[in-house]
LOLUM-116635 format. One record per residue (C-alpha): x negated, y negated, z negated; residue number from 1. Coordinates in pm, 1 decimal, padded with zeros to 6 digits. Each point is the difference from the previous one (the first is absolute). Example, Ala and Ser with C-alpha at 12.3 -4.5 7.8 and 13.67 -1.06 7.14 Angstrom:
<nodes>
px / py / pz / num
-01230.0 / 00450.0 / -00780.0 / 1;
-00137.0 / -00344.0 / 00066.0 / 2;
</nodes>
This chain:
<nodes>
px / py / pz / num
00000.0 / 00000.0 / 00000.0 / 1;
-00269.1 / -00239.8 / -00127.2 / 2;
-00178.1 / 00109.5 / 00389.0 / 3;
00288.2 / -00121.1 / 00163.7 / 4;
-00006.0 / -00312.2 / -00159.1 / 5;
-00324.9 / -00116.7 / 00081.9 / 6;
00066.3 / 00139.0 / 00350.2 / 7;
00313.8 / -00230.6 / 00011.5 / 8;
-00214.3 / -00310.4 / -00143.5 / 9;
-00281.2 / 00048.2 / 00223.8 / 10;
00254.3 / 00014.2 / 00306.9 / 11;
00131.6 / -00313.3 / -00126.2 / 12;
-00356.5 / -00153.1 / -00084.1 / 13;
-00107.1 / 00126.9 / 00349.3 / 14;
00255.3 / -00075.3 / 00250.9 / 15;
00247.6 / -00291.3 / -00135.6 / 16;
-00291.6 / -00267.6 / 00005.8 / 17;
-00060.6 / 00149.8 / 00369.6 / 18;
00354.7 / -00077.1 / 00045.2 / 19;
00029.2 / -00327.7 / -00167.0 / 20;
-00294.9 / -00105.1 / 00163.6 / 21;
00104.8 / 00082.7 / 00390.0 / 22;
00369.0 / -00152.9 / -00085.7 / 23;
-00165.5 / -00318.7 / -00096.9 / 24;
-00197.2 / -00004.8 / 00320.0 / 25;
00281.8 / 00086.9 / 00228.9 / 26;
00198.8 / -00257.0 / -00227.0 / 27;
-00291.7 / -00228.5 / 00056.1 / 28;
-00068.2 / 00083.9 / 00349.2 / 29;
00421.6 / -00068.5 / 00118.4 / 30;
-00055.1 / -00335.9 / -00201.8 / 31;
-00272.5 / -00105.5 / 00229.5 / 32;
00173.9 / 00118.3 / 00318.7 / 33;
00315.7 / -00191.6 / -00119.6 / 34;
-00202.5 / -00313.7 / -00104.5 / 35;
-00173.4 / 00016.7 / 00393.3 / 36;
00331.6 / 00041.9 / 00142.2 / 37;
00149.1 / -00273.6 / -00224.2 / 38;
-00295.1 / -00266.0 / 00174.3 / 39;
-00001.0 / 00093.4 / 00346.0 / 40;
00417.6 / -00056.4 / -00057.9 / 41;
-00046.7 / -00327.7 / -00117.2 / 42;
-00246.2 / -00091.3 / 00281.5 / 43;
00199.8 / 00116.4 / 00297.5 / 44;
00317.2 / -00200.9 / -00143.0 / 45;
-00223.9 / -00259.1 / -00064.8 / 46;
-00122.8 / 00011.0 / 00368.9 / 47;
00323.5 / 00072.1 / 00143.3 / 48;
00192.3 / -00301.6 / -00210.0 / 49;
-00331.3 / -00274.2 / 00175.1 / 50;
00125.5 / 00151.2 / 00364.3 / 51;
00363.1 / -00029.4 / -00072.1 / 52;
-00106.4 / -00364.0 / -00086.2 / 53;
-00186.4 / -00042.4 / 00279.2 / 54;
00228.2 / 00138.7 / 00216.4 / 55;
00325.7 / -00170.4 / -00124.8 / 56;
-00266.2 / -00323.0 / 00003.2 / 57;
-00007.5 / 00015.4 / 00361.9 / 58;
00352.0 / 00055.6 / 00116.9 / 59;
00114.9 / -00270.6 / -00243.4 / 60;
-00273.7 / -00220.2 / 00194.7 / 61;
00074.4 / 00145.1 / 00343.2 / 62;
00360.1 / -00068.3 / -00041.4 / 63;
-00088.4 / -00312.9 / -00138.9 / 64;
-00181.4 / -00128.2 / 00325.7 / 65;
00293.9 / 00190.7 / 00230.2 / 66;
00217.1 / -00189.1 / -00161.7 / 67;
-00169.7 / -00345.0 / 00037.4 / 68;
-00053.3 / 00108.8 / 00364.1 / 69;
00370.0 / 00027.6 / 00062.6 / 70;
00080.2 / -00320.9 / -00116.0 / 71;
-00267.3 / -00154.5 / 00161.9 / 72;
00128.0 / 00156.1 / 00319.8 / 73;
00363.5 / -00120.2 / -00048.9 / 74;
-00125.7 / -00347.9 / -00104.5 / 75;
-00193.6 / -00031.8 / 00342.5 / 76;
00310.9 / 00114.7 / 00213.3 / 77;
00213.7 / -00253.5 / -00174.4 / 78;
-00264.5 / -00262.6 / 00074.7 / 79;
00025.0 / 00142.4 / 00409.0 / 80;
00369.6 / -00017.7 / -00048.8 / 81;
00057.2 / -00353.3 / -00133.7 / 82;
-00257.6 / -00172.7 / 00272.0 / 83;
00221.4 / 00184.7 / 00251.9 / 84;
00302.6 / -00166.6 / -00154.6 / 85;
-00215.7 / -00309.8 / -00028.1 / 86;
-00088.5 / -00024.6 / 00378.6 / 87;
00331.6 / 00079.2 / 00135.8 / 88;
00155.5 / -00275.1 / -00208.3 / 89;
-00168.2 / -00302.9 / 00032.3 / 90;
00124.1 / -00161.4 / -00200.8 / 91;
-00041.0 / 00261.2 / -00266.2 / 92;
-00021.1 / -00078.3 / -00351.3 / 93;
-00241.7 / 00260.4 / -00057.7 / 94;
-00385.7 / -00073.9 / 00006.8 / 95;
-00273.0 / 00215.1 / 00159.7 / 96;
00022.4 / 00388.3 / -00082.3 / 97;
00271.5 / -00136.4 / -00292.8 / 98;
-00283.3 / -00204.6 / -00152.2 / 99;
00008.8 / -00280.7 / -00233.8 / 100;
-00142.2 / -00203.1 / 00282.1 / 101;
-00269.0 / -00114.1 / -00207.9 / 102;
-00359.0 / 00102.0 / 00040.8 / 103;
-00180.3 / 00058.6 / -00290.2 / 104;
-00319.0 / -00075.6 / -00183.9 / 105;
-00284.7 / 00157.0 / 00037.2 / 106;
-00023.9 / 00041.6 / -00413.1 / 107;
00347.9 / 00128.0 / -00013.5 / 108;
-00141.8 / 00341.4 / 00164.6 / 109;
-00156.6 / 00228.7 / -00231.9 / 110;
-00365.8 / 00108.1 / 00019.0 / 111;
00054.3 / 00344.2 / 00056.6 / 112;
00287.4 / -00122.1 / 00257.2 / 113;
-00259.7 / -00171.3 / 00149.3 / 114;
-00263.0 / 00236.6 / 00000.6 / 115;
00218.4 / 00215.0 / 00225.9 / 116;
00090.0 / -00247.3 / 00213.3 / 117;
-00380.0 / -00037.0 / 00129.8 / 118;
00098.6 / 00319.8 / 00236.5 / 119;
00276.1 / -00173.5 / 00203.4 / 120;
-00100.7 / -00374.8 / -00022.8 / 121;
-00367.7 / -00026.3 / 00002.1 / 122;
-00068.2 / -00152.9 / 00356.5 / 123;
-00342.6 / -00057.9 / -00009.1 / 124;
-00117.2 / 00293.6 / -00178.8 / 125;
-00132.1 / -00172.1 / -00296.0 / 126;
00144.1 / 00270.9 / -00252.1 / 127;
00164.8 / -00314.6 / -00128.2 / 128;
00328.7 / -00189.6 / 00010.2 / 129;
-00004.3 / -00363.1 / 00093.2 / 130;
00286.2 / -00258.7 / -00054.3 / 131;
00040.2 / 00015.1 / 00348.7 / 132;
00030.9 / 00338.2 / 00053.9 / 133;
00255.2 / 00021.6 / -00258.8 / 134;
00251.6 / -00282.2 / 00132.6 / 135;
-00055.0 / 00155.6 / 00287.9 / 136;
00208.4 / 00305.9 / -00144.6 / 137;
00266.6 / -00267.7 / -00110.5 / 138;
00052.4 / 00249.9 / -00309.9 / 139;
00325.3 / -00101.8 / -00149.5 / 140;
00248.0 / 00086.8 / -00279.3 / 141;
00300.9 / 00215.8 / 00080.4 / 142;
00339.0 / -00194.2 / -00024.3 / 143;
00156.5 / 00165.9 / -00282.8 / 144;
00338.9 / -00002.4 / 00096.3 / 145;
-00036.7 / 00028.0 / 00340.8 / 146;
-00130.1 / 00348.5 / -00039.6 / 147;
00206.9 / 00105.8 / -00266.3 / 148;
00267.3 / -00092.4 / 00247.1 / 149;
-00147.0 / 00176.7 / 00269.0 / 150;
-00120.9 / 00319.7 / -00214.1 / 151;
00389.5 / 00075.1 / -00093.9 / 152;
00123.7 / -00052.9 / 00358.4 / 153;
-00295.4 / 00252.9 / 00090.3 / 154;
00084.9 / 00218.8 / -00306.0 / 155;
-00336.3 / 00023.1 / -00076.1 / 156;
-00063.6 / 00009.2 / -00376.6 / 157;
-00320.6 / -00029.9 / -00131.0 / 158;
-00202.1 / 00262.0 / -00188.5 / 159;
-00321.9 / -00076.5 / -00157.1 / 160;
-00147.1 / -00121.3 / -00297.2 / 161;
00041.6 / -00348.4 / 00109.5 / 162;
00300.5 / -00112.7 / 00178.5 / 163;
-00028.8 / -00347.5 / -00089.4 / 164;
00010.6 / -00145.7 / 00327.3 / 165;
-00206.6 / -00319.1 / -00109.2 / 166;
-00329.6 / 00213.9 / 00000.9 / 167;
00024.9 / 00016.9 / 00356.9 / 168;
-00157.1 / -00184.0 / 00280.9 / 169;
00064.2 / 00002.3 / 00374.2 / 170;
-00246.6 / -00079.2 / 00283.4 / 171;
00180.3 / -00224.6 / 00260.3 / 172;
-00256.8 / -00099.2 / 00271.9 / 173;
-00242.2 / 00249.4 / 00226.6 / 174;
-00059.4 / 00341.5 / 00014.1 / 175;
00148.0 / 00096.7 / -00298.4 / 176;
00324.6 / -00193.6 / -00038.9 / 177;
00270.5 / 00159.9 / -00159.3 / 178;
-00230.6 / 00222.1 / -00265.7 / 179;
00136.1 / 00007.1 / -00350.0 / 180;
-00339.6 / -00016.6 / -00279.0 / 181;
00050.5 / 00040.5 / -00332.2 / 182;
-00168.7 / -00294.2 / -00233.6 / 183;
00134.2 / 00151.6 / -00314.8 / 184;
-00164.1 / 00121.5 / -00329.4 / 185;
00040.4 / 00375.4 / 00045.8 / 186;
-00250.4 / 00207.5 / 00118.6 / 187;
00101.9 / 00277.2 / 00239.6 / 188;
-00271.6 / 00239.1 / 00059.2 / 189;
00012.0 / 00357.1 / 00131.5 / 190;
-00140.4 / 00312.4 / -00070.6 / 191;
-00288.2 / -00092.7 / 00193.4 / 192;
-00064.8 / -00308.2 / -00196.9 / 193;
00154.9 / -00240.9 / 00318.9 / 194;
00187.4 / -00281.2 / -00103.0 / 195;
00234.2 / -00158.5 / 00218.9 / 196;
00134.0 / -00299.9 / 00032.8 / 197;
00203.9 / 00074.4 / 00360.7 / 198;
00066.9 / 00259.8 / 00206.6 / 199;
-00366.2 / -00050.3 / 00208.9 / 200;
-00169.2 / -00203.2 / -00282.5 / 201;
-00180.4 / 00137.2 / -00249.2 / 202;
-00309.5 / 00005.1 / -00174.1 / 203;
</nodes>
C-alpha cells in the first residue's frame, strides 16, 4: 500500500509539472498569436480607414470641381444667349453678354484670377499682365438680375459651392467674349491639384 503511494506521488511529482508547464506554454504561445493578430488588425483598419479618406477625399473634390464646371458652363451659355437677345434688339436694355456694362479695375481682379489670366491675355509674351491687356478683355460684372432672369427662363439652376452670381466676371471684347471667370474666394481644385477658374482657365 505504502508502494503505491509513493508510486502515485512520484507520478504526480513527475508528470503534472510536465503538464502544467506545456499548458502554460501553449497558454502562452495562443496569447502571443492572439496579441500578433490583434496588431496586424488594427493596422489594416488603420490603413484601410486613411484610403477610405482618401478616396471619399477625392470624389467629394471631383464632384466639387464637376459641379463648378456645370455652372460655369450654364453661366457662359446664358452670357451667348443674352448678347443674342442684345443684338437682335437694338434697342435692348440688356448690356454686353448681360453685363453690368461697366469695366472693371484692374485691383478688383484677384491675384490668383490674374495669374490665370496670363494664358489667354498676355499679348506680348511677357508672362505678365499689363493694364492694357486687361481693358482689353473689358472684364465686367454680371448684371444680377438680368441673369437671374435669364437663368429661370433657361431653367438652369445653379449647383456649386458658390452661386452667388456677384463673384462672376464676363469677358466682352476679342477672342474670348462671352467666357464666364470666377473672381470669388473659393478654391476649386481637382484631384490633380488644377484649379479652375473657367471652363479653359486654370492654373
Amino acid at each position: 500500500m505504502q508502494t503505491k503511494n509513493l508510486v502515485a506521488y512520484d507520478y504526480r511529482n513527475a508528470v503534472l509539472p510536465n503538464i502544467t508547464k506545456k499548458f502554460k506554454s501553449i497558454k502562452k504561445s495562443n496569447w502571443i498569436k492572439t496579441f500578433v493578430i490583434l496588431i496586424f488588425l488594427s493596422i489594416s483598419i488603420f490603413f484601410l480607414l486613411d484610403f477610405y479618406k482618401v478616396l471619399t477625399s477625392t470624389n467629394n473634390r471631383i464632384s466639387f470641381v464637376t459641379d463648378f464646371k456645370v455652372d460655369i458652363n450654364k453661366l457662359s451659355e446664358t452670357a451667348l444667349i443674352l448678347q443674342a437677345k442684345m443684338d437682335s434688339k437694338p434697342n435692348s436694355e440688356i448690356n454686353n453678354y448681360g453685363s453690368d456694362g461697366k469695366t472693371i479695375d484692374a485691383n478688383v481682379i484677384s491675384s490668383d484670377l490674374s495669374s490665370a489670366i496670363v494664358s489667354i491675355a498676355d499679348t506680348n509674351n511677357d508672362g505678365r499682365l499689363s493694364f492694357e491687356e486687361i481693358s482689353n478683355l473689358k472684364l465686367m460684372k454680371l448684371d444680377v438680375d438680368t441673369y437671374k432672369k435669364e437663368l429661370k427662363e433657361l431653367q438652369f439652376n445653379l449647383r456649386s459651392a458658390d452661386c452667388n452670381l456677384k463673384n462672376y466676371l464676363v469677358i466682352t471684347k476679342g477672342k474670348y467674349a462671352g467666357t464666364i471667370l470666377y473672381n470669388g474666394p473659393l478654391k476649386f481644385i481637382d484631384d490633380k491639384n488644377k484649379r479652375y477658374f473657367g471652363l479653359d482657365l486654370k492654373l
